[in-house]
C-alpha positions as CSV (number, residue, x, y, z in Angstrom):
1,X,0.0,0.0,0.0
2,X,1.2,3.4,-1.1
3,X,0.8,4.7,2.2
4,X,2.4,2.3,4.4
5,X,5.9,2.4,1.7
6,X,5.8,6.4,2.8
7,X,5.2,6.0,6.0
8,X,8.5,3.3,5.5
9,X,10.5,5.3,3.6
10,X,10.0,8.7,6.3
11,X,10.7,6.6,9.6
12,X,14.1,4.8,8.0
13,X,15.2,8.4,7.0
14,X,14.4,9.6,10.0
15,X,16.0,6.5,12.0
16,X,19.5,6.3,9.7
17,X,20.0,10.3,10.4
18,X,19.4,9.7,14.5
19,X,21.7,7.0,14.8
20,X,23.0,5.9,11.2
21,X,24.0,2.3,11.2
22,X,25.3,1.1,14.6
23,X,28.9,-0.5,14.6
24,X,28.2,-3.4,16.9
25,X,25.5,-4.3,14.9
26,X,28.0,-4.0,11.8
27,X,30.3,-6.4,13.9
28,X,27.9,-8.7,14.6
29,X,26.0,-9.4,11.6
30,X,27.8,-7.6,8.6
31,X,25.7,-4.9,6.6
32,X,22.8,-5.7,4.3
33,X,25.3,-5.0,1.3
34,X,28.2,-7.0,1.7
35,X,25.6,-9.9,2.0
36,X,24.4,-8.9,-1.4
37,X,28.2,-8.0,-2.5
38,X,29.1,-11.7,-1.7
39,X,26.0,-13.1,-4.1
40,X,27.1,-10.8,-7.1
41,X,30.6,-11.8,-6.3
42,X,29.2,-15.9,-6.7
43,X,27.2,-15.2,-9.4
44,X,30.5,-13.6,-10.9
45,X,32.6,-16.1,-10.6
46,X,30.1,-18.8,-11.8
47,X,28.2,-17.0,-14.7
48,X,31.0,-14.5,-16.4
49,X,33.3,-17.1,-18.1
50,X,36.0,-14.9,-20.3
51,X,35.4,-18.0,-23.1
52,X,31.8,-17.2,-23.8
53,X,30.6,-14.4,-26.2
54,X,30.1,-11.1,-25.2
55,X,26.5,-12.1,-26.2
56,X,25.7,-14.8,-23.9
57,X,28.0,-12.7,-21.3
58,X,25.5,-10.0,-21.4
59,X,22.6,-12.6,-21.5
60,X,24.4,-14.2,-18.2
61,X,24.6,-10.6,-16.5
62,X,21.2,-10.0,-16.9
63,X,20.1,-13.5,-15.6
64,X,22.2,-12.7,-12.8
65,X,20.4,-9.5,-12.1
66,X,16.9,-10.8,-12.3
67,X,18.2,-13.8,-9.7
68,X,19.3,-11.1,-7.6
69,X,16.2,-9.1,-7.4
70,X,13.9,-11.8,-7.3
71,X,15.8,-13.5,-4.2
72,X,15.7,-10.0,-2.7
73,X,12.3,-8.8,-3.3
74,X,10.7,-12.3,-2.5
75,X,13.1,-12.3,0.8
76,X,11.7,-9.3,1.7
77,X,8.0,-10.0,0.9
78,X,8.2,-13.1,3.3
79,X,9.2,-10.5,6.1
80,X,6.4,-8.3,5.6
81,X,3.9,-10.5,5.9
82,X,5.6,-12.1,8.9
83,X,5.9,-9.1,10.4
84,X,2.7,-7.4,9.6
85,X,1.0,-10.5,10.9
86,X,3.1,-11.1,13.8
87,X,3.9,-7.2,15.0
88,X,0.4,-5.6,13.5
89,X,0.3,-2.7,11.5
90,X,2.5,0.1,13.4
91,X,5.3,-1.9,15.0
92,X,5.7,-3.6,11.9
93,X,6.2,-0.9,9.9
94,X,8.5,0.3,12.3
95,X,10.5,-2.2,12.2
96,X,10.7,-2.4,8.4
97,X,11.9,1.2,8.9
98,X,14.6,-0.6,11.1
99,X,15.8,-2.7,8.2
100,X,15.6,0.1,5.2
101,X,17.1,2.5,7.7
102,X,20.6,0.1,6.9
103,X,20.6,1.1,3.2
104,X,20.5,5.0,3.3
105,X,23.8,6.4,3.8
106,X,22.7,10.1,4.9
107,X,24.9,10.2,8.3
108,X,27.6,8.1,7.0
109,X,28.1,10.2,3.8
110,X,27.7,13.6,5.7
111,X,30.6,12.0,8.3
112,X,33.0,11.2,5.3
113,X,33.1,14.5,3.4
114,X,33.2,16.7,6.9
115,X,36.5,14.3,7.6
116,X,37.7,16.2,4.0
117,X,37.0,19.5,6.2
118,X,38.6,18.7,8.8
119,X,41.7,17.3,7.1
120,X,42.4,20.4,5.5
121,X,42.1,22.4,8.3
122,X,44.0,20.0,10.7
123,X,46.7,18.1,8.7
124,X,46.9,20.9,5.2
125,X,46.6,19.0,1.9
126,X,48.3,15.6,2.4
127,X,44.8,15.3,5.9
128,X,42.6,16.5,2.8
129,X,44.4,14.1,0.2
130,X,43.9,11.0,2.3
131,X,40.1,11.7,3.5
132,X,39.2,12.2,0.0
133,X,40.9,9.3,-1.4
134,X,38.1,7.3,0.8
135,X,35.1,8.7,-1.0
136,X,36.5,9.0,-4.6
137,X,38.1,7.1,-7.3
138,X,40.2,9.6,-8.9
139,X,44.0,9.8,-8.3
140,X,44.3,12.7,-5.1
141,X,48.0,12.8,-5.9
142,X,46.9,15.0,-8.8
143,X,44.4,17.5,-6.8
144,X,45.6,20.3,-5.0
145,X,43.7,21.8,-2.3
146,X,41.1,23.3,-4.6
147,X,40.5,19.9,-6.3
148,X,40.2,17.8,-3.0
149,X,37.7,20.4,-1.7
150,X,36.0,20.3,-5.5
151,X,36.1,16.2,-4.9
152,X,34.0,16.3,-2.0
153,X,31.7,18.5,-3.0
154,X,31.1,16.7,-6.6
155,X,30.8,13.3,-4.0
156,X,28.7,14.6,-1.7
157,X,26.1,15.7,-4.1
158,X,26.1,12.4,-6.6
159,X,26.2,10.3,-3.4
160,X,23.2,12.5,-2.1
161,X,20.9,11.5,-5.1
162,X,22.4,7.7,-5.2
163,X,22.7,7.1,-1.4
164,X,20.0,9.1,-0.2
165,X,17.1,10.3,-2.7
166,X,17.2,7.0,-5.2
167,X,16.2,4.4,-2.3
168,X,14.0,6.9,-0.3
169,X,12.5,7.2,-4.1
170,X,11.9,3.4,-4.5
171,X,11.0,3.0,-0.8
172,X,8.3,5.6,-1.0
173,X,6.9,3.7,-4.1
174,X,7.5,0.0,-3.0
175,X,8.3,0.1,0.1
176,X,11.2,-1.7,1.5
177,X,10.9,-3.9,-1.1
178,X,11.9,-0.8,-3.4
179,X,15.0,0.5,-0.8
180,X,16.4,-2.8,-1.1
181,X,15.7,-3.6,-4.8
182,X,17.4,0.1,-5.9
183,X,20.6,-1.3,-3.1
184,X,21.0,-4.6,-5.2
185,X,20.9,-2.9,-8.6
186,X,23.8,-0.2,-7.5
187,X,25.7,-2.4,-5.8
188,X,26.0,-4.9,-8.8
189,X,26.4,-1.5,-10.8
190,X,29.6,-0.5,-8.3
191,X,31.2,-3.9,-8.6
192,X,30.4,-5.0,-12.3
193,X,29.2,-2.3,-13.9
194,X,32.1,-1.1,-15.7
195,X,33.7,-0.8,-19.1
196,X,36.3,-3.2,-18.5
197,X,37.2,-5.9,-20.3
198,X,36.2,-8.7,-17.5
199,X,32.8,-6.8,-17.3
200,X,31.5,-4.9,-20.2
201,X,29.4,-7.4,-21.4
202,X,28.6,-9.3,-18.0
203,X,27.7,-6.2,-16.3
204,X,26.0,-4.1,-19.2
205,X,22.6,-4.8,-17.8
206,X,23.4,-3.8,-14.3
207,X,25.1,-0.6,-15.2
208,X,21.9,0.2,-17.8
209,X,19.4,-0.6,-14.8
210,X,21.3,1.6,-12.6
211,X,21.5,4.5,-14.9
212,X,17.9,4.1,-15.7
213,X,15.9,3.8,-11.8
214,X,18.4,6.9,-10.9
215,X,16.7,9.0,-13.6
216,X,13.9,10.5,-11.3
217,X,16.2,10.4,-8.0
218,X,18.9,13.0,-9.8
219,X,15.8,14.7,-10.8
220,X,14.6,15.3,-7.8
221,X,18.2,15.8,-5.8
222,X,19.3,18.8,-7.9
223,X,14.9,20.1,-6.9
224,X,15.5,19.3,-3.2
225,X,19.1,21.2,-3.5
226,X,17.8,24.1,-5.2
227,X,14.6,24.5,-2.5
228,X,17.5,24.2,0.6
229,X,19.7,26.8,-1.4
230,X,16.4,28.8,-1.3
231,X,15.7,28.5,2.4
232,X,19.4,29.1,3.1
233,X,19.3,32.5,1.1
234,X,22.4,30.7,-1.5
235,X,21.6,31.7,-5.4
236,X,19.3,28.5,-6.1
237,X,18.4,30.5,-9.1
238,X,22.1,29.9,-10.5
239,X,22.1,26.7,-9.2
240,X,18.8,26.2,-11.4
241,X,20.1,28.0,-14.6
242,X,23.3,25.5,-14.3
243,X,21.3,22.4,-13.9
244,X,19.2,23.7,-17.7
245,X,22.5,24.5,-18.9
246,X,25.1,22.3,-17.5
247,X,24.0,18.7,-16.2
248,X,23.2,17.2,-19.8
249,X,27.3,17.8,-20.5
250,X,28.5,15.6,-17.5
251,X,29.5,12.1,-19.0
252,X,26.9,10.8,-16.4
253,X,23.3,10.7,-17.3
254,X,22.6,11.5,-13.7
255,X,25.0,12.9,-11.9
256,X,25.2,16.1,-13.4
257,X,21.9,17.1,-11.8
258,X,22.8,17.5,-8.4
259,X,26.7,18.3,-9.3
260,X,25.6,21.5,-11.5
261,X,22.8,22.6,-8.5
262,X,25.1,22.6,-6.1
263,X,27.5,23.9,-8.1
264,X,25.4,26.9,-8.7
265,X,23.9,27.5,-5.7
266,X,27.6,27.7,-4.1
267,X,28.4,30.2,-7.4
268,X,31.5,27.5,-8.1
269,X,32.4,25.1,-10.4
270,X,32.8,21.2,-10.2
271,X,33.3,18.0,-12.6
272,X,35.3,18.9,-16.1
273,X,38.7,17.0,-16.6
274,X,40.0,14.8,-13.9
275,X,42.2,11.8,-13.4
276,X,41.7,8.5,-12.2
277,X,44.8,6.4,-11.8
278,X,47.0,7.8,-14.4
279,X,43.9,8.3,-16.9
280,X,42.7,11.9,-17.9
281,X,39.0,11.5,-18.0
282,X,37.5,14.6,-20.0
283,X,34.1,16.4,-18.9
284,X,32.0,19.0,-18.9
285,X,32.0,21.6,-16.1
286,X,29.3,22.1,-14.1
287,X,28.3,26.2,-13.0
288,X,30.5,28.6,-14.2
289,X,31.6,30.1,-10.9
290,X,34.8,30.4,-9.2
291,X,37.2,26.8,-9.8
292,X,39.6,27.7,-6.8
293,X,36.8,26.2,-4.1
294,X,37.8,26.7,-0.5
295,X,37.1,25.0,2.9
296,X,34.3,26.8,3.9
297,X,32.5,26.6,0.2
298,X,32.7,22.7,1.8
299,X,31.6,23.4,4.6
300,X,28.6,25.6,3.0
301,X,28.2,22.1,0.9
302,X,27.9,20.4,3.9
303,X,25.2,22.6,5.3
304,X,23.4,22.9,2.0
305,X,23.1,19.0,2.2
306,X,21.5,19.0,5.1
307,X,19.0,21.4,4.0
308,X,18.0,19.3,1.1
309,X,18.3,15.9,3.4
310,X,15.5,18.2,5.6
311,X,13.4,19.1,2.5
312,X,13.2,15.1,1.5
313,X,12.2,13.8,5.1
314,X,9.7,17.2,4.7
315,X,8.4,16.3,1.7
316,X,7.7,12.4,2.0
317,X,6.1,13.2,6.0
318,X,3.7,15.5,4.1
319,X,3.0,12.5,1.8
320,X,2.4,10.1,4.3
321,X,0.5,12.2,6.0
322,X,-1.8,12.5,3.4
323,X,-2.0,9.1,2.1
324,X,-2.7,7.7,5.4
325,X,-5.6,10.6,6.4
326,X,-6.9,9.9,3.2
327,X,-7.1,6.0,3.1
């Protein structure tokens, strides 16, 4: 019921930004995706045989994707009817919250780029080298102090649409069901979703699936950004004539959204050429503002997050709300 995956989606936002994902429970049990990290990494190893074609590769990939989801979403079916039964109404719904609260990453992700902060003030460039180089994948030898600052701004705001907006999308629309569906299909994206020659074909249909239910989260990240950058008096309407202008340029179909509204909003500039490993990776920039980006532009990043976090948990409350008065 529509209601009940908002009324989901809200309390596991709510939950994950209170207390994120405890660390004894991480000890104890492992995290929801390094179970599904170790079935993609199986279904690697057993399905994606270099001797095949890149034909029944791909076909493999996307067997292996439909496996995935299907164990997931049937998995997850079985526990809401247990727990719906078993709890009632409320307290299971609560305790779904519980479990989707595990696969947002709004505390975690707001605690890894303030580390960037603090490493530049602390340690110089070599503390904001080596906090970056633990959210990104590009080379931070090559970045000066500009570039790491630029780094975690351009992570923060794709991580905020994939790690935040996408599965509080899909977990408004399908409940946990949706939250853990979107974590399977990004996970499998992260691990065998790339252009390589071991995974091009095996992972094609992961990496397409990924690109394709993160269409209306980037969407609606760069919206939520601009309304924060509105409440916090920043120049949303910058930030909303670089998302028209900019975002279609950055080599991702998505992440440009929320990289060129922040961008704007800040009145800097992110994305355009950048290394990973010793590879020059051209693209577009995002805003047109100033390129030398400082601390506190990271720290105003930082704040402007959490604005656009508050709009979100806002905006799906007020849905909830709605949806349940009006049952």
């Amino acid at each position: 019921m529509l209601g009940s995956a908002f009324l989901v989606a809200v309390l596991a936002l709510l939950i994950e930004a209170g207390i994120g994902y405890p660390r004894f429970v991480f000890q104890a049990i492992s995290h929801p995706v390094v179970w599904i990290g170790g079935l993609i990494g199986w279904l690697d190893a057993k399905l994606n045989k270099p001797e095949l074609s890149d034909l029944h590769r791909r076909i493999r990939g996307a067997f292996a994707l439909l496996f995935l989801l299907g164990v997931v979403f049937g998995a997850i079916l079985i526990l809401d009817f247990i727990l719906l039964v078993a709890c009632g109404r409320w307290l299971g719904l609560v305790v779904l919250a519980v479990f989707g609260s595990s696969l947002l990453a709004q505390r975690s992700l707001h605690a890894h780029v303030a580390a960037v902060a603090d490493g530049l003030e602390r340690e110089g460039l070599a503390g904001g080298r080596l906090a970056v180089s633990q959210i990104v994948g590009r080379n931070p030898a090559h970045l000066d102090a500009a570039g790491v600052v630029r780094a975690a701004i351009e992570s923060l705001a794709e991580n905020f649409s994939d790690g935040v907006v996408a599965p509080s999308f899909w977990g408004a629309a399908l409940g946990l069901a949706g939250m853990a569906g979107y974590k399977v299909v990004n996970t499998a994206d992260s691990m065998i979703g790339h252009r390589t020659e071991k995974h091009g074909a095996f992972g094609w249909a992961s990496a397409r699936f990924d690109d394709l239910i993160n269409l209306p989260a980037s969407r609606l990240a760069a919206a939520f950004i601009l309304i924060a950058a509105r409440f916090q008096k920043l120049d949303w309407r910058a930030g909303a004539q670089a998302v028209w202008r900019d975002a279609g340029h950055h080599r991702s179909p998505n992440a440009g959204w929320p990289e060129a509204a922040m961008a704007g909003a800040l009145g800097i500039r992110l994305a355009g050429p950048r290394v990973y490993g010793q590879t020059l990776v051209a693209d577009g920039w995002m805003g047109d503002g100033r390129p030398d980006a400082t601390v506190a532009d990271l720290r105003r990043a930082l704040s402007l997050y959490r604005g656009a976090c508050a709009v979100q948990i806002a905006l799906i409350a007020c849905g909830a709300i709605l949806l349940n008065y009006f049952r």
